[in-house]
Every structure is written in structure tokens, then in C-alpha cells.
C-alpha positions in Angstrom: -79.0 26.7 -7.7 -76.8 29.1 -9.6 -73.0 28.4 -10.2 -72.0 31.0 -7.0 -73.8 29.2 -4.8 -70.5 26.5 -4.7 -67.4 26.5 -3.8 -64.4 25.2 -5.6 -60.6 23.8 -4.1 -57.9 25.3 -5.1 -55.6 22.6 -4.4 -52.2 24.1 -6.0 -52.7 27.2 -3.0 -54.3 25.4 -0.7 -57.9 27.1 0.0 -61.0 27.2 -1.3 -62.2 30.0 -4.0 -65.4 31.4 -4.6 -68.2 31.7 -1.9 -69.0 28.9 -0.3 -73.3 29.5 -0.7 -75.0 32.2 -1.9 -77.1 32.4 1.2 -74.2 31.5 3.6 -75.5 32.4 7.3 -73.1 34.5 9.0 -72.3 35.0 12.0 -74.1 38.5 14.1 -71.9 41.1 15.3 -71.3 44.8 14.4 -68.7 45.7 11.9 -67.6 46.9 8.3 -64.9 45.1 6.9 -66.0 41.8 6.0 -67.7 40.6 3.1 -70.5 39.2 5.2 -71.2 43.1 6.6 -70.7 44.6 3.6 -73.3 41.8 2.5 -76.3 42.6 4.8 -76.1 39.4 5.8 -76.1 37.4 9.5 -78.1 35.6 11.9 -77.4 33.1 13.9 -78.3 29.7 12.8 -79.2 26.9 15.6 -76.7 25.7 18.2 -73.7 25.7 16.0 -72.0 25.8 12.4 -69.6 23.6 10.6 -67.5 25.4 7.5 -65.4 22.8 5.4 -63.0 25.5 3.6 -60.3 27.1 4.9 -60.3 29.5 7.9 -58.6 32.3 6.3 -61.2 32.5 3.5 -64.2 31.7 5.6 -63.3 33.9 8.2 -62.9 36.9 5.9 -65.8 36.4 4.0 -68.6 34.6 6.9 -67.7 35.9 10.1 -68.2 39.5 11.3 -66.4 42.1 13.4 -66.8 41.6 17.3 -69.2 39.0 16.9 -67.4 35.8 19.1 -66.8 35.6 22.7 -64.2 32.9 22.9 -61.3 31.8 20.5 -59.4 28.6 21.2 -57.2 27.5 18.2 -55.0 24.3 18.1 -53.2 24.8 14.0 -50.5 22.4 13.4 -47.7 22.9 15.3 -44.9 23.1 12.0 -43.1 19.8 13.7 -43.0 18.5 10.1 -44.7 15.6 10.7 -47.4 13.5 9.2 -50.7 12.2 10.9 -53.0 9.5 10.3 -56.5 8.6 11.5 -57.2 4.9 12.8 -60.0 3.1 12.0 -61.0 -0.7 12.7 -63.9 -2.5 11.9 -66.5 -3.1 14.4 -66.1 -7.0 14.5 -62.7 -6.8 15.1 -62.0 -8.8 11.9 -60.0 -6.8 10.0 -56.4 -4.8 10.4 -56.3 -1.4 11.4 -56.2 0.9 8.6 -55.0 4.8 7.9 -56.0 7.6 6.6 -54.1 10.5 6.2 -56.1 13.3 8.5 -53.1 16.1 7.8 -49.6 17.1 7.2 -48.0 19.3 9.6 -46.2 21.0 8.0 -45.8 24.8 6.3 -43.6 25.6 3.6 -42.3 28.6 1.8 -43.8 28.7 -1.6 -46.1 30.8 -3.8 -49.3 31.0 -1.3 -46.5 31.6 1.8 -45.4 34.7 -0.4 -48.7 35.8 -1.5 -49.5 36.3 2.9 -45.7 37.8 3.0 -47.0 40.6 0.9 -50.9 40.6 2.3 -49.0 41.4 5.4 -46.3 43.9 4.4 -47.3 45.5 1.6 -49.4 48.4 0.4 -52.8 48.5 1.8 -52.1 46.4 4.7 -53.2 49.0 7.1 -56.5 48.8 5.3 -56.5 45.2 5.5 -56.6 45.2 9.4 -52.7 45.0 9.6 -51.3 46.6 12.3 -47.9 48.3 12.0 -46.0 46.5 14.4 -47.0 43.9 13.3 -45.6 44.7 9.4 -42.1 45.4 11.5 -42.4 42.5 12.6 -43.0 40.4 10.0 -40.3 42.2 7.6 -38.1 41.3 10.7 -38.7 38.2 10.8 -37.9 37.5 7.2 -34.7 38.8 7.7 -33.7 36.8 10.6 -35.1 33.0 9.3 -35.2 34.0 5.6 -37.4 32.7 3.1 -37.8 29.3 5.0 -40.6 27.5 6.6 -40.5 28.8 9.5 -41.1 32.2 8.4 -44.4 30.6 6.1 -45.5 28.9 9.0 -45.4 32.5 11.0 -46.6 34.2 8.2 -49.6 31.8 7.8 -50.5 32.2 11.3 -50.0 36.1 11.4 -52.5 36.7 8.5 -55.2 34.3 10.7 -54.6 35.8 13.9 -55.3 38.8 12.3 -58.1 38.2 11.1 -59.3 36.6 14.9 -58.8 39.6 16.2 -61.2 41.6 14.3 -64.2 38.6 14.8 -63.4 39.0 18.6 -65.5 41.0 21.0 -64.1 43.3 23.2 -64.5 41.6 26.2 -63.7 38.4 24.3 -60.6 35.9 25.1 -58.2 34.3 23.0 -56.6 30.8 23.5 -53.5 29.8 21.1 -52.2 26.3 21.8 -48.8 25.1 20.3 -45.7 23.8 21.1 -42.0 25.0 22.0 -41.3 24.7 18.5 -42.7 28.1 17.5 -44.1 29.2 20.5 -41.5 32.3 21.0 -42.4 33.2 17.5 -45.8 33.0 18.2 -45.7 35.1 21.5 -44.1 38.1 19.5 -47.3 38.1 16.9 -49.9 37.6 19.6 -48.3 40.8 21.2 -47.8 42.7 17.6 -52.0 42.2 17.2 -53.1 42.0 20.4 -50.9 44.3 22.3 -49.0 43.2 25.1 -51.0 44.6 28.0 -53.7 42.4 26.8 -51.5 39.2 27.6 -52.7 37.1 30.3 -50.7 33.7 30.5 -48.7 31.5 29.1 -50.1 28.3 29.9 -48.2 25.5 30.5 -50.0 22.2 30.1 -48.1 19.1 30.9 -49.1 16.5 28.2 -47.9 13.5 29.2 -45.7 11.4 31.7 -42.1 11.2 31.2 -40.4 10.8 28.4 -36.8 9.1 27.5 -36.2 11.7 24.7 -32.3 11.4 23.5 -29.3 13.9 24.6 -32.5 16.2 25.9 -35.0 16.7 28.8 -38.0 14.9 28.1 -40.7 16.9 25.8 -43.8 16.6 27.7 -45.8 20.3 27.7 -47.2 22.0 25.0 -48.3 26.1 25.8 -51.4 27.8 25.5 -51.1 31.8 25.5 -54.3 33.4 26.7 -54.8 36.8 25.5 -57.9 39.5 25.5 -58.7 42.1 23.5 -59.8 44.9 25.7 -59.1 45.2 30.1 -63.0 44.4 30.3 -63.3 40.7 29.8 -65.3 38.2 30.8 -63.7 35.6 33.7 -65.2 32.9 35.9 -62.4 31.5 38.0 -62.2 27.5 38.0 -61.0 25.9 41.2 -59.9 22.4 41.4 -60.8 20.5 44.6 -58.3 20.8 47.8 -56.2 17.7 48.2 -56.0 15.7 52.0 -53.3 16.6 52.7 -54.3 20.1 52.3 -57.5 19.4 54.0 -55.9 18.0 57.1 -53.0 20.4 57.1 -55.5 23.6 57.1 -58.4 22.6 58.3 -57.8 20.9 61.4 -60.8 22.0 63.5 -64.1 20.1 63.8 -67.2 22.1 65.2 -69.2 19.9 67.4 -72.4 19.0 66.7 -72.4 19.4 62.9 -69.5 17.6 62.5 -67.9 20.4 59.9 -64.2 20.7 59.2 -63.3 24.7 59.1 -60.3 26.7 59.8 -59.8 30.3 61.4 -58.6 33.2 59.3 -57.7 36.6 60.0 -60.7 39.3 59.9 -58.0 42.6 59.3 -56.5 43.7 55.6 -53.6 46.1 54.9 -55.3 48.5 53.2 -58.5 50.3 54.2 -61.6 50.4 52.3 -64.5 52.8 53.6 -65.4 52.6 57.5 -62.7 49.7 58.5 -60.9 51.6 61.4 -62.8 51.6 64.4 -62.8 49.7 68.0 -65.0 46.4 67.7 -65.4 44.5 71.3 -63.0 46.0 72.6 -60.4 45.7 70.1 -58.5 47.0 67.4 -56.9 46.1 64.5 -53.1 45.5 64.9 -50.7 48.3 63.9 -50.7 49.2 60.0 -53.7 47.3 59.5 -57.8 47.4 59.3 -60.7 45.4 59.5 -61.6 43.5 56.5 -65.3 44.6 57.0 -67.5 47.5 58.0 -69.1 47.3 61.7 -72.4 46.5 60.6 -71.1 43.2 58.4 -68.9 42.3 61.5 -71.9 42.4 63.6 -73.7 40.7 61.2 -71.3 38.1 61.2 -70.9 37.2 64.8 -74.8 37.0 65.1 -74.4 34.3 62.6 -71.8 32.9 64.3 -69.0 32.8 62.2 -67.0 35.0 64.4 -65.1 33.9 67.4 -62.2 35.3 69.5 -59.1 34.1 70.5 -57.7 33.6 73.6 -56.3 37.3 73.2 -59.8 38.3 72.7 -58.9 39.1 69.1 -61.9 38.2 66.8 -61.4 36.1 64.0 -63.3 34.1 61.4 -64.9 30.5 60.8 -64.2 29.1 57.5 -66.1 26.1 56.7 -64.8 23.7 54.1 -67.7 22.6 53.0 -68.4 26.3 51.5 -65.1 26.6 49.8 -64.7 26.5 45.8 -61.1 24.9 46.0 -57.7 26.2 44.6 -58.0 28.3 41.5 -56.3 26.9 39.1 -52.5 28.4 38.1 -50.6 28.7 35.2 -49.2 25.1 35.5 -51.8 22.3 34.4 -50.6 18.9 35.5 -54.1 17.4 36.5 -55.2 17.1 32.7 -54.2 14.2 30.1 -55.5 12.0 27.5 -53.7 8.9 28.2 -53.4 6.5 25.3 -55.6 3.7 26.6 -58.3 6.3 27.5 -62.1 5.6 26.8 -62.0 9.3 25.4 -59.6 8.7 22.8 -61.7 8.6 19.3 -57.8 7.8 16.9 -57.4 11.6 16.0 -53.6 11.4 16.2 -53.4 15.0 17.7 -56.8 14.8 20.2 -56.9 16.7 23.7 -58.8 16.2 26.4 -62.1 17.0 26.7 -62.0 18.7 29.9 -58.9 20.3 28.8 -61.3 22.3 26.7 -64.0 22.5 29.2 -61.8 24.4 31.5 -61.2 27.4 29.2 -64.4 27.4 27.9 -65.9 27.6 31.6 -63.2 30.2 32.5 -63.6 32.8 29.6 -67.2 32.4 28.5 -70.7 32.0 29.8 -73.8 29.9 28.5 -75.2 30.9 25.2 -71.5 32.5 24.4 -70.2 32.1 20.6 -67.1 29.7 20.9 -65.2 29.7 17.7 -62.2 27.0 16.4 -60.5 27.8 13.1 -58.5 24.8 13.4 -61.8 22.4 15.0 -59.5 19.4 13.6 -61.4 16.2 15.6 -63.8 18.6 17.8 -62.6 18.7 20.9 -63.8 22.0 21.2 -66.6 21.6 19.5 -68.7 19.0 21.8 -67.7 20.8 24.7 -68.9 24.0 23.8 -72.1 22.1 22.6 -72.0 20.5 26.0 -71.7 23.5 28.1 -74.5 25.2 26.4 -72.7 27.6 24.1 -73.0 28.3 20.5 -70.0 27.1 17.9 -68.5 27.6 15.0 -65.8 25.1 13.7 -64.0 25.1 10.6 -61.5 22.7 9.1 -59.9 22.5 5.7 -60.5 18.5 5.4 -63.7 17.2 5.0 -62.2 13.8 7.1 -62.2 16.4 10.2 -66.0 17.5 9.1 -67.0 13.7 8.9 -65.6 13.2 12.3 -66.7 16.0 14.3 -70.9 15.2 12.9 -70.2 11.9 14.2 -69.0 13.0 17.8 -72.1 15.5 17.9 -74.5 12.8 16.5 -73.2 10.7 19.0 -72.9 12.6 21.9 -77.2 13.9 20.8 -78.4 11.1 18.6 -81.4 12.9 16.4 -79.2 16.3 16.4 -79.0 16.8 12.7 -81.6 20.2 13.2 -78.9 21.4 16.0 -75.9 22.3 13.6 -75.6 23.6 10.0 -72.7 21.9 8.0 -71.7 24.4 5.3 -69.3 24.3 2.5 -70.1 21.0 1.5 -71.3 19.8 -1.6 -75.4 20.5 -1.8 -75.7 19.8 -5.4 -74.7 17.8 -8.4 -73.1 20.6 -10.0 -71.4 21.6 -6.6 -69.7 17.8 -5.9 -68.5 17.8 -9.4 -66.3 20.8 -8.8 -64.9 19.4 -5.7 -64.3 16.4 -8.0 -62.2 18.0 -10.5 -60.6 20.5 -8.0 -59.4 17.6 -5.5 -60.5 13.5 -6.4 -59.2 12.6 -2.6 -61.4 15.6 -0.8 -64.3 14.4 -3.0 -63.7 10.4 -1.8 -63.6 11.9 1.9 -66.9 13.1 0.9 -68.7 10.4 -1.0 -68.4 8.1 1.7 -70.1 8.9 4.7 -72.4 10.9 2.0 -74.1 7.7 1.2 -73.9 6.2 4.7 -70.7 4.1 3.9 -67.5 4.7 6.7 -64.0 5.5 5.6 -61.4 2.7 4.7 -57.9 4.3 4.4 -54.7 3.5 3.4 -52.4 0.8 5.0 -50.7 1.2 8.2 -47.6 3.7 7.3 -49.0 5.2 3.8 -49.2 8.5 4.1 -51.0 9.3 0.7 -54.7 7.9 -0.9 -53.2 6.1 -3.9 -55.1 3.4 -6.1 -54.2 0.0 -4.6 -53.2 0.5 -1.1 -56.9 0.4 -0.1 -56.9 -2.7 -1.8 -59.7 -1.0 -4.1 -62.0 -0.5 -0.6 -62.7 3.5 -0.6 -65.8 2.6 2.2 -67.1 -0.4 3.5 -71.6 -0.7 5.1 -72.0 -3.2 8.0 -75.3 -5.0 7.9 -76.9 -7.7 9.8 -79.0 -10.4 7.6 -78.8 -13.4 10.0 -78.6 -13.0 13.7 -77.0 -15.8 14.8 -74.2 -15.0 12.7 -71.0 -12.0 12.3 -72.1 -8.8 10.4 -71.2 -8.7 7.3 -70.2 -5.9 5.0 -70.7 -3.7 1.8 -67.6 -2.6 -0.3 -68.0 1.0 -1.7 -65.1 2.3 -4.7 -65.8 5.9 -5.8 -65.2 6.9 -8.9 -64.6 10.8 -9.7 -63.6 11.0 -13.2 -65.6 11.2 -16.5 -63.6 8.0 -17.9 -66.1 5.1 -16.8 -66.0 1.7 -18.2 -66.7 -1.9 -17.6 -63.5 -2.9 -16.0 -64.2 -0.7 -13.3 -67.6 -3.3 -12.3 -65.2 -6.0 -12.7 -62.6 -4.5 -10.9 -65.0 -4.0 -8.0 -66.4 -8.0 -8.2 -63.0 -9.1 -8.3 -62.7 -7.3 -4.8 -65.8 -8.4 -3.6 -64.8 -12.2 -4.0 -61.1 -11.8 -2.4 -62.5 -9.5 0.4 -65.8 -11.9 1.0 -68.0 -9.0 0.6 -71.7 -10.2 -1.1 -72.6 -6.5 -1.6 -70.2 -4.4 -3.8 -71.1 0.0 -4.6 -70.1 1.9 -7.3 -70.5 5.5 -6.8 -69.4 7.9 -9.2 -69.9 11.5 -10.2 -71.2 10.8 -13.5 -73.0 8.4 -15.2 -72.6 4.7 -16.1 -71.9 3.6 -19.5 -74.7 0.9 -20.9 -71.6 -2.1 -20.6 -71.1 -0.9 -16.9 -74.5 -1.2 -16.2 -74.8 -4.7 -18.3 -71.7 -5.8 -16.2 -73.6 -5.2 -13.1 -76.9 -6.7 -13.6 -74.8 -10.0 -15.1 -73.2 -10.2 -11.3 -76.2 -11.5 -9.9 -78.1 -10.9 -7.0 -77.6 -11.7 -2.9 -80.6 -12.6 -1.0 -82.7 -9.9 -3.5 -80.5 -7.4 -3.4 -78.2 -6.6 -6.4 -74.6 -7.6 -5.9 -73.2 -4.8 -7.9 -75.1 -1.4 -7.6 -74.1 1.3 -9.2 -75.5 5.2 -7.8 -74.5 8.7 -9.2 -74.1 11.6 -7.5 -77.3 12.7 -8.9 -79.0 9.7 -7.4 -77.6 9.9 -4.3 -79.3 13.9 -4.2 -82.2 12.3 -5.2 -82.3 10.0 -2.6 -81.1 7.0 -3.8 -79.1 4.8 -1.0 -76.9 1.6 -1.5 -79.5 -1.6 -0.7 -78.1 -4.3 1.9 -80.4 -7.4 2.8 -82.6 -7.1 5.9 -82.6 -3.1 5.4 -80.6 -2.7 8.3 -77.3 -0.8 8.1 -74.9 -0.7 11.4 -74.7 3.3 11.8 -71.9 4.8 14.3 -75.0 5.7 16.9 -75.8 2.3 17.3 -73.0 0.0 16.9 -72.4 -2.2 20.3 -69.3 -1.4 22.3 -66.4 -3.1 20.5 -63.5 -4.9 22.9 -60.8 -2.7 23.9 -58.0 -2.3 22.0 -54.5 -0.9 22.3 -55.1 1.6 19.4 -58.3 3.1 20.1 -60.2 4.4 16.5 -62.4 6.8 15.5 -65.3 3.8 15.1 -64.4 2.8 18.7 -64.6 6.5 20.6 -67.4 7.0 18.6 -69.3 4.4 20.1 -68.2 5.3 23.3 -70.2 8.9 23.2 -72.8 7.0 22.0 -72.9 5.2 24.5 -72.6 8.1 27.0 -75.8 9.2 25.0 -76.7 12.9 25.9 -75.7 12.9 29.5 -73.6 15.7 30.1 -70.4 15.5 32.3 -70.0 17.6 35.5 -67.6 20.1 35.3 -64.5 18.3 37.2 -63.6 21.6 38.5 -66.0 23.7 41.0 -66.5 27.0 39.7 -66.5 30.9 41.2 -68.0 33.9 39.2 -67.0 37.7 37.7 -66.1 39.3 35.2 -62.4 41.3 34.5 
């Protein structure tokens, strides 16, 4: 595989550079401007797509004009904060550890400037830019100056962008963020989209109360929902009526069926076609018509929905039984992720599952392309995959990527033919340009590359540095005796050229203060001879080496860390663990597991049609 056929991190900007595979699928769609049209390239690829890159770059170069039905997009909100993944050992044994998952934050520097001038300067027109949107942006830099707000906005604008052109017309866009930049946000969203193609502004209550200090309680984030054209598709969602609204409106019971309905008026205000004439022996009231032609009326009474009123005035039988519910509003209270629930996987930022489900239901219809540039822990993405449509997720951290196979594994156990992870190292030559671009990306990598799970940093680090993971990069359950606790595998990768003995004795040293009989040394290039000495002088456990050493190349080659018994405790099979008042990514993995591939009901009744 030739040299173009990988893709390098840039880490000083931020993105990835070069194409991410020579023969990249892209996504189908008519269109001119991006690379993957001007390519020839596209078809659609199984049920859905992973990209490990970033979405500006991937969406400029993979993704073509007007080829997605629904956008949803979740990007860090610019609250400045930094957020950690949990994970715990099955066994309960050892202490919860972190890893960083990302920083939210933006800040004005040289890449912020670079999309200042994409976005203002010459040739932005050509670029897809539209000129209110250039106003705007010039605007905005003189009212919050070179700051990082106006890189965070910036940032967003030159994505948003490029959404716009991958949409279809009749597709719908979802932006979720918070009151921090929301008002900014709203003002983009109108400069692209055009603000007769606004729909709502969405407020979703996140949480219960909160005692927040010398303010209201924070407890909503917003979700604007825009469209790109008039005609767009819409399936209303109802949620189910509540007793008391069932016993308040519905207060008659017809006999002999025993069915709850209510009366309702048969007459509108406005006339539509033959709606004005005398129907047993009455008439609409004055300024209004009936609701229906003759024949439907007639229809209707010899199915015996119609009665009359002691005034002889006909009206209609609603049954309750046939009713969807209330549609839902712009006001979503009815929709949380508590902290102790069973959904929860330790993605600190995680929404609700049938948050997602709702305006993936309402805006798209089976076999639909869903698309999430930001797919962070893949909320999005396993209910899309759930609810039968096509997806695309990208993320800029291959921690996300790791995550996000494990849900979908999880949720289909044998699935690996269902999705196409791309972007990701698929050669020697390809990992060890990810591990000279970016050593931490590369141990995100390595990992769950060689069926090992992630060990992070200690609780409150928010950085990978050498020695707070104790020299534990990964860790491999396995089960040699069953009457007895699992035991476990260390892993340490290595990324650099400079490999020496010390390292293997570095690792045994672990080994013995950690109790693990099994220690790995992966590394991107190969041993020296005193390594490998080292190693074989550490012995053996139960027949297996006690120090193994794999390359990269090996581990393309199929080469796999050896534990005793053969059997290594994957995230699809691992027995419930006991609850916990942090739930981790180990723990809500087993959980969908657990589920298996039974798909939840929508909790909200649905209607049909289409805007």
C-alpha cells in the first residue's frame, strides 16, 4: 500500500493531513465541490461508517453534496472544561481510573486564524461561503476580538458550512449546545441556513434542580432544528396522554366495548370544497362549515362514529384507544440520563438514547443517512443503527472510535461486516506515522488493537504522562482456574525507535508490584537482541511466556498476546458487574451486551407526513 493511502496527525493544528485511504468510500449524493466528486468516487458501504480524523477534513474531502438526510451534532460546548472517561475493572478490584476523552475548549491561535481567513477572505464565495455569513463573521471579530470565543465561532462556522452543502434538500439539521454560545450560534445557523428555514429552538431540560450560586439553576441545554429547503421530511412523535388528561377529556364509556372516547366538534372555520350544505336537518353554526364532505359524513354515521346532541347537532366519537398522544412541543422535560442509570457507559458528556431516538424518528425515515461530526460516545450512532438507518460518525479521538465499536459490538455481537472503521491505522507504515505525529493517539490505538482495554490516568490527571498509569497503558482479563478471581495481563506500549532492556525490566518490575503473571510489550518497531534476552530470562507462567514482546508488524500479521487457558474476557461477554455509583464505559458496555440485539420500542407513539 502506497504512502497516500495513510493519513498523518497534525498535532500542532489539530487535524489530520493527507487522505485518509486511497480507496476511501464515500458517501452517494450528487454534487461538484468536494474532493470525493471531483474523485469519481462513492457508494455506500454496509450499515454505517466510522472516520477517526477530523470532521472538517473528512467532510471536505469523503462526503458529497446533498447526500445525508439527517444532521445531529453535539461539538463541545467552549465551557472550558476538561473531561475524563471512567473505567473500572470487571472484578471490582481495582480503583477507578481516567482517561482524558477531550478538552472543551477552543482558543484563538494559528489554526483559529487560518478558518478566520477561509471564512472572510478571497475566494470564500467559491468555498461555499455565503456572504452574510462573511458579515458576520468580520462582525463578530469586532465585537469579541481575537478571543476564544470568536475561534470557537469561527470553528463552528467553517463546519456548519460545510454540513450544509452534504445535506439534502429535504434534509434536517439538529445543533445541540448550551446557553454559553447558543445566541452566537443561532446567528450562524441563520447566516447559512437562512432564517426561514429555522424550525425550533429546543429546549431540553437536562437535569433536576440545581443549587448553582448567586444564579438560577443551569439545567437545559438547546437544540436548534433547522432545514434546508420548505420540503422536508417530518413524522410527528407523540408522547402518551397522562390520567389526568385521560379522565379530564375522555370521560365517556361506550357500553358494551367498554372504550373510553370523547365527543368533538364536526364544523371548521374555513371551508374546503363541498362543506356548506344542510346534513339531517342541520347546519353548521354561523361563520362556520363542516369539517367533511357529505359523502364522508355519511360515511361516518353508517360507521357509527357520529352521534347528535340533544340539540340534534351531529358530532363525533373519538376513541382513545385510536389516538397517537400529544405531539411533542418545544419544551422536553420527559427525557434524562440520570447518573445512576443502567444506560450510562462513563462518557462524561453522554445523552440519552432516546433523546436521540426522538429526532431521528421525527426527521428521517428507515434506510435514511444519519450523519454525526461530533459522534463523541455514539449516542447517535446505535440509535440510528437501531432504528434501521445508515450512519456515519466521525470523531477526532480514536478513545471515541474505540468506544462507539464497542457499543455497536455490543448492542449486535458478530457485527464487525455491518460498519467500516476508516482512518485508522491499516498498515505498518500507516501506525508508524500516527506514532510520530501523536505517541498518545497511537497508545489509544494499540490497545484495544491487540484485544487489551484502556487503563488511563489517575483520578484528576488530565494528561497521559509516564508514571501516572503506574506504567499500565492496557490491562487482558483471563480465566485459568475457575474456582478462582480473573486474573490479568499488563500491556505498556512503546512508540519510539529508542528500545532497550530496561524497558522489559521496567515492565517485570510492574508485573510483580501489580500481581500480574502475564506482562506485553508492544512497540512500533522492533526489539533489540538484550530486550528479547531479557524476556525469555523472565520465565514462563503455566506455558505461557511471562514477558512477550509483539511489533506492530506482528500484530498485522496476526500475532496476539498469549494468556493461559486461551481464554481472554472480551467486553461482549463479561458477566454483569455490581452496581456502582460511577458507572464506566466496561460497565455500560456490558449492559448492551446484555440487552444483546433486542431493539427498544420507540417510547413515543408515532404519526406520519412529510413538510
Amino acid at each position: 500500500m502506497n504512502d497516500e493511502s495513510t493519513v498523518s496527525y497534525n498535532s500542532a493544528l489539530g487535524y489530520f493531513s493527507g487522505p485518509m485511504t486511497a480507496s476511501c468510500p464515500t458517501i452517494e449524493g450528487m454534487g461538484r465541490r468536494s474532493r470525493a466528486d471531483r474523485a469519481g468516487q462513492g457508494h455506500l458501504f454496509r450499515q454505517g461508517t466510522l472516520y477517526y480524523g477530523d470532521n472538517l477534513k473528512v467532510l471536505r474531502e469523503h462526503v458529497r453534496d446533498e447526500s445525508v438526510d439527517l444532521i445531529y451534532l453535539d461539538p463541545p460546548f467552549n465551557s472550558k472544561r476538561n473531561y475524563n472517561v471512567i473505567y473500572k475493572e470487571p472484578d471490582s478490584s481495582d480503583s477507578v481510573a481516567q482517561k482524558r476523552a477531550f478538552d472543551d475548549s477552543w482558543h484563538w491561535d494559528f489554526a483559529a486564524d487560518a478558518a478566520y481567513r477561509r471564512l472572510v477572505g478571497s475566494g470564500a464565495e467559491e468555498r461555499g461561503v455565503p456572504t452574510k455569513l462573511v458579515s458576520l463573521v468580520e462582525a463578530f471579530r469586532i465585537f469579541l476580538g481575537q478571543t476564544d470565543m470568536l475561534a470557537y465561532v469561527v470553528m463552528m462556522a467553517e463546519r456548519i458550512v460545510e454540513l450544509h452543502r452534504v445535506l439534502k434538500r429535504t434534509g434536517s439539521l439538529y445543533l445541540h449546545c448550551d446557553p454559553t454560545a447558543s445566541h452566537y450560534l443561532k446567528l450562524v445557523l441563520d447566516a447559512i441556513f437562512g432564517p426561514d428555514n429555522f424550525r425550533n429552538e429546543i429546549v431540553w431540560q437536562r437535569s433536576t434542580a440545581k443549587n448553582d450560586p448567586s444564579r438560577y439553576g443551569r439545567c437545559h441545554d438547546i437544540i436548534f432544528f433547522y432545514t434546508k429547503s420548505q420540503e422536508f421530511y417530518w413524522d410527528t412523535q407523540y408522547s402518551p396522554f397522562q390520567d389526568y388528561s385521560v379522565e379530564k377529556n375522555y370521560t365517556a364509556v361506550e357500553e358494551g366495548t367498554g372504550r373510553r372516547y370523547r365527543l368533538s366538534d364536526l364544523t371548521a372555520n374555513k371551508p374546503g370544497g363541498d362543506t356548506d350544505y344542510e346534513w339531517h336537518g342541520k347546519r353548521p353554526y354561523r361563520g362556520r362549515f363542516w369539517a367533511f364532505s357529505k359523502e364522508k359524513m355519511d360515511q361516518m354515521y353508517a360507521d357509527g362514529r357520529i352521534v347528535f346532541r340533544r340539540t340534534g347537532m351531529p358530532v363525533y366519537k373519538r376513541y382513545l384507544d385510536e389516538m397517537p398522544g400529544v405531539p411533542f412541543q418545544d419544551v422536553w422535560t420527559d427525557v434524562r440520563l440520570a447518573s445512576a442509570s443502567t444506560e450510562r457507559i462513563g462518557y462524561p458528556t453522554q445523552k440519552p438514547l432516546a433523546l436521540l431516538e426522538r429526532i431521528i424518528a421525527s426527521s428521517s425515515k428507515s434506510g435514511d443517512l444519519v450523519l454525526d461530526p461530533f459522534c463523541g460516545c455514539g449516542t447517535t450512532i446505535e440509535a440510528a443503527h437501531k432504528l434501521g438507518r445508515k450512519w456515519v460518525g466521525i470523531d477526532i479521538t480514536y478513545l471515541s472510535i474505540d468506544i462507539i465499536k464497542g457499543r455497536i459490538d455490543a448492542l449486535s455481537p458478530g457485527s464487525d461486516d455491518m460498519y467500516t472503521v476508516i482512518g485508522e491505522p491499516v498498515d505498518v507504515e500507516s501506525a508508524r506515522r500516527l506514532a510520530e505525529e501523536d505517541p498518545e493517539e497511537f497508545q489509544r490505538w494499540a490497545v484495544p488493537f491487540i484485544g487489551a482495554r484502556h487503563v488511563g490516568d489517575g483520578p484528576g490527571a488530565g494528561t497521559f504522562k509516564r508514571g501516572r498509569d503506574r506504567g499500565v497503558d492496557g490491562t487482558i482479563r483471563f480465566q485459568d482456574d475457575t474456582d478462582a478471581p480473573s486474573k490479568r495481563a499488563i500491556v505498556s506500549v512503546k512508540a519510539g525507535q529508542r528500545l532497550g532492556p530496561a524497558m522489559v525490566r521496567e515492565l517485570r518490575g510492574t508485573m510483580e508490584r501489580e500481581g500480574a503473571p502475564v506482562g506485553v510489550l508492544f512497540t512500533m518497531y522492533e526489539p533489540t537482541k538484550e530486550m528479547m534476552s531479557e524476556a525469555v530470562r523472565a520465565g514462563t507462567y503455566r506455558e505461557c511466556p511471562r514477558i512477550q514482546i509483539i511489533t506492530v508488524a506482528d500484530a498485522f500479521g496476526g500475532k496476539r498476546p498469549r494468556v493461559p487457558g486461551g481464554g481472554i474476557l472480551r467486553r461482549s461477554s463479561r458477566p454483569p458487574a455490581a452496581a456502582t455509583e460511577s458507572p464506566t464505559v466496561q460497565d455500560g458496555l456490558k449492559k448492551l451486551a446484555k440487552a444483546g440485539q433486542a431493539a427498544r420500542e420507540m417510547p413515543a407513539r408515532r404519526g406520519s407526513g412529510r413538510r
